[in-house]
C-alpha positions in Angstrom: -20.0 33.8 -40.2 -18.7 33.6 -43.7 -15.5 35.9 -42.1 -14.9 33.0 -39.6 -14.9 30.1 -41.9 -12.3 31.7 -43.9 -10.1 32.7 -41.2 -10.5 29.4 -40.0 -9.4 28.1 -43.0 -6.5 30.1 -43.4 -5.3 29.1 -40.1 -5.4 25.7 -40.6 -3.6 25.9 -43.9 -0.3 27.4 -42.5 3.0 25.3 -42.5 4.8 25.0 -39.8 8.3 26.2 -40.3 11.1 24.6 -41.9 14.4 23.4 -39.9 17.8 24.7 -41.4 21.0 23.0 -40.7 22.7 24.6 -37.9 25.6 25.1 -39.8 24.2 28.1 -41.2 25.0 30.0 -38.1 29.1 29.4 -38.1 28.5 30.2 -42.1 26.8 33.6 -42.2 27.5 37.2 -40.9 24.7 39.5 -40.1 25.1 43.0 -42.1 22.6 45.3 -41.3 19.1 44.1 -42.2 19.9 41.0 -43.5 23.2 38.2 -43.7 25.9 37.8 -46.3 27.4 34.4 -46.5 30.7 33.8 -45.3 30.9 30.0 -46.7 29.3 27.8 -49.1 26.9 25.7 -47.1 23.2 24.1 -47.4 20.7 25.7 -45.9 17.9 23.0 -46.8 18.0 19.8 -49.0 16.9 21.9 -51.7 18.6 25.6 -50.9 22.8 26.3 -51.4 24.4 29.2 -50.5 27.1 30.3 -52.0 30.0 32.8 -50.5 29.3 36.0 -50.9 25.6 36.2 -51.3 23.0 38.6 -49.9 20.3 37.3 -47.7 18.2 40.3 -47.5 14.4 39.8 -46.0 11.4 41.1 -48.1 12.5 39.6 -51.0 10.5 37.0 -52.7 13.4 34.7 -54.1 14.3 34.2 -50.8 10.9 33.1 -48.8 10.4 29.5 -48.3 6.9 27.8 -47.3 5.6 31.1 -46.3 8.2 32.2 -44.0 11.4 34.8 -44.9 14.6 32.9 -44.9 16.6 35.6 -42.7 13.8 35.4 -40.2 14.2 31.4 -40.3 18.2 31.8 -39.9 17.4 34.3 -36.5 14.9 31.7 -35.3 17.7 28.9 -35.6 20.4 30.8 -34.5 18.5 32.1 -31.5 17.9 28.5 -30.4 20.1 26.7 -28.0 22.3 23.7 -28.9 20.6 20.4 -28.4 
């Protein structure tokens, strides 16, 4: 009982994801695991990346409301143009 009121809980509390510009795709270069950036841009309000950094995933620097920023740049990628 206890076990399901915490996973409950836990469920409820997750974020949903949040929406980078789309420009990020024309501005990074997938190398191996992770994405090295090809041109200064803003990923988020909040989030600049400048040439010539590593975007590697695992690393805690780089997760943002729960959720691995190379994993957010494959999910917007991914998506179609609207």
């Amino acid at each position: 009982m206890i076990f399901a009121v915490v996973l409950a809980a836990s469920i409820t509390q997750t974020a949903p994801p949040p929406r980078l510009n789309p420009q990020i795709c024309a501005n990074v270069q997938r190398s191996g695991p992770g994405y090295i950036v090809m041109r200064e841009t803003w990923a988020l309000p909040f989030l600049k990346l400048t040439e010539g950094q590593r975007i590697l995933p695992g690393r805690s620097d780089m997760n943002i409301a729960g959720h691995l920023l190379t994993g957010l740049i494959e999910k917007t990628c991914a998506a179609p143009a609207s």
